[in-house]
N, C-alpha and C positions, 0 to 999 in steps of 0.2 A: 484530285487536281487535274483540270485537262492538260489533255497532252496537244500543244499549239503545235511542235513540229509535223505530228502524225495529221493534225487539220490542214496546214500550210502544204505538206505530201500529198495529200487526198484531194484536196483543191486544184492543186499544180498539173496533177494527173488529169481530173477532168478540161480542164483547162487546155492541153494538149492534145486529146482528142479532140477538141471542140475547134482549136483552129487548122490543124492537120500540120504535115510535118514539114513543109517549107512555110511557115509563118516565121517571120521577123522576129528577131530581140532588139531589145537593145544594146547586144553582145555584140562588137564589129564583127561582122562577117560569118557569126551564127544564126542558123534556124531554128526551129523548138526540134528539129530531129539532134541537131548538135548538141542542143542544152540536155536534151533526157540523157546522150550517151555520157554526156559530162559528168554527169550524176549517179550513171550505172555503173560506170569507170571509178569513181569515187567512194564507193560504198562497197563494190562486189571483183576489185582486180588490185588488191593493193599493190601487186607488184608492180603497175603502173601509176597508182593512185601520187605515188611521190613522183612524177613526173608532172603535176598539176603547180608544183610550187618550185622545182631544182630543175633547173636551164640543162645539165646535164644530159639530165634523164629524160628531157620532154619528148625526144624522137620517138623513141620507146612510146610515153604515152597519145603521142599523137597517132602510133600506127597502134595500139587498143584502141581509142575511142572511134578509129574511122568503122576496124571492124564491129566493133559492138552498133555504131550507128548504120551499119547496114541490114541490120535483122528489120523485118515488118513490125513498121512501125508501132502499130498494139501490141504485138509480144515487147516491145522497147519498153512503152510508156506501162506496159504491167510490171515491167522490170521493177520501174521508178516506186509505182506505188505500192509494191508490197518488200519493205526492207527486210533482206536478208539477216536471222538472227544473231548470225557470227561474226558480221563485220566488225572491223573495229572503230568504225563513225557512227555507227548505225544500232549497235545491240542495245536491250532495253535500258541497261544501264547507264546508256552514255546519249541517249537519243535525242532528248528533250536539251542536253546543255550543248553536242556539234551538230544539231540539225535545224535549229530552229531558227536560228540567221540565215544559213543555207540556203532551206525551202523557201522563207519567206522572200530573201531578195531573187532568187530565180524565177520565183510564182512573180513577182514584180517585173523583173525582167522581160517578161514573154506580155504580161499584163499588159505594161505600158509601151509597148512596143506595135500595138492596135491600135486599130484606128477608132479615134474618139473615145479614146481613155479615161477613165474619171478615177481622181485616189479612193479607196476604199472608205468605209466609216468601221475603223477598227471599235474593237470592244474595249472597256478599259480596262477587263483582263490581260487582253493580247496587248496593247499598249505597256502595262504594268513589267509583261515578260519583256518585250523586247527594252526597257528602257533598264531592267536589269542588269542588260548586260551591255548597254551600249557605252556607258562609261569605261571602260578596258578597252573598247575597240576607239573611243577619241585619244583616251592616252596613249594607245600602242601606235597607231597610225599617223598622228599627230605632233609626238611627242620633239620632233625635229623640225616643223615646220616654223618659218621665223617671223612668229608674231604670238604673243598673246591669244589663246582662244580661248573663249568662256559660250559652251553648249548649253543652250537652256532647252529643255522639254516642260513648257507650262503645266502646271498643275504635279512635275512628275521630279522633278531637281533641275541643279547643273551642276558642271563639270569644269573645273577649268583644266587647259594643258597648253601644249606650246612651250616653243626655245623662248619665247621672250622678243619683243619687242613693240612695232603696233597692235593695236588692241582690234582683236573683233570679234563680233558678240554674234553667234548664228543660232538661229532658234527656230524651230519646229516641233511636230509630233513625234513622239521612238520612233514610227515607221519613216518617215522622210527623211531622219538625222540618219535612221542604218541607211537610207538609201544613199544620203547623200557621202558617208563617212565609209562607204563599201566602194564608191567614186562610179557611182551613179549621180555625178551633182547636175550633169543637163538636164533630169527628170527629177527630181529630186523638188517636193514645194516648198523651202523653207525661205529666211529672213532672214540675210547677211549684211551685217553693217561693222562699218570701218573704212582704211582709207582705200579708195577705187581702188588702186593698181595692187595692194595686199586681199583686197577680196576675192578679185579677178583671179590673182593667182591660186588662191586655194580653189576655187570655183573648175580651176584649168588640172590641179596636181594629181596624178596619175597615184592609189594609194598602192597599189597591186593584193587587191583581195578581190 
């Protein structure tokens, strides 16, 4: 069975050498030198790594990933590609189910963050995975926003979730729905309908992932 995280890894890595390490995301106020420590930090410093989600703790992770983001740059970005077998996001056992959103929306991240971007033409294996799992990530993210939402990925299902109230139907490919449902929705290609000012606002909602 391929392993898409380990391809999404391997891609990401080349990809940041290819643009060097003050290129754009479209992370506010990251470069691909901040995105790989983000991920070095995430994989290889747990005692920081809970600083990536608990307000707390973020001091702490913000003084790890500045150091880690000071090492030369190819020792960084070798950091990225080659996962440490002990982590606990990263070991073989668990690689393929916490990395593979991960990678893909980072390797997106820095992607679409170039100039003259174009979305990829996924496979409809990588398709197949990501829509695996995108159902969990609309109800988890979702599941309080106020209106009705029904996720469609043509050829692949839907999902409905939402508190309930107006209806809106948004629909894309798994790669645009994780882009857009990770709150990447400025770059994100999908089809949202319903009433303007409930669109708008999911289009605006901050999901924190």
């Amino acid at each position: 069975m391929p392993r898409y995280a380990q391809l999404e890894r391997r891609t990401l890595a080349e990809l940041l050498l290819a643009v060097g390490p003050d290129a754009p995301t479209i992370n506010e106020g990251w470069t691909a030198r901040d995105l790989a420590a983000h991920l070095v930090v995430r994989e290889r410093r747990p005692d920081a790594a809970a600083g990536i989600l608990l307000g707390p703790l973020r001091g702490h992770a913000d003084r790890v990933q500045a150091t880690v983001a000071a090492q030369p740059f190819p020792q960084l970005v070798d950091q990225v590609r080659r996962a440490p077998w002990w982590s606990p996001v990263s070991n073989p056992l668990v690689d393929e189910l916490t990395n593979l959103l991960e990678f893909f929306v980072h390797h997106e991240d820095l992607r679409r963050a170039q100039p003259n971007w174009r979305p990829r033409t996924l496979s409809a294996e990588l398709d197949a995975a990501l829509w695996k799992r995108l159902p969990i990530v609309a109800r988890l993210n979702l599941r309080r926003f106020p209106a009705a939402v029904l996720v469609q990925a043509p050829g692949h299902g839907e999902v409905s979730t939402g508190a309930g109230g107006d209806r809106l139907r948004l629909v894309g490919g798994p790669g645009e729905l994780v882009m857009f449902l990770f709150g990447r929705q400025r770059v994100a290609r999908v089809q949202l309908d319903g009433p303007p000012a409930t669109a708008e606002r999911l289009r605006t909602t901050r999901f924190g992932v």
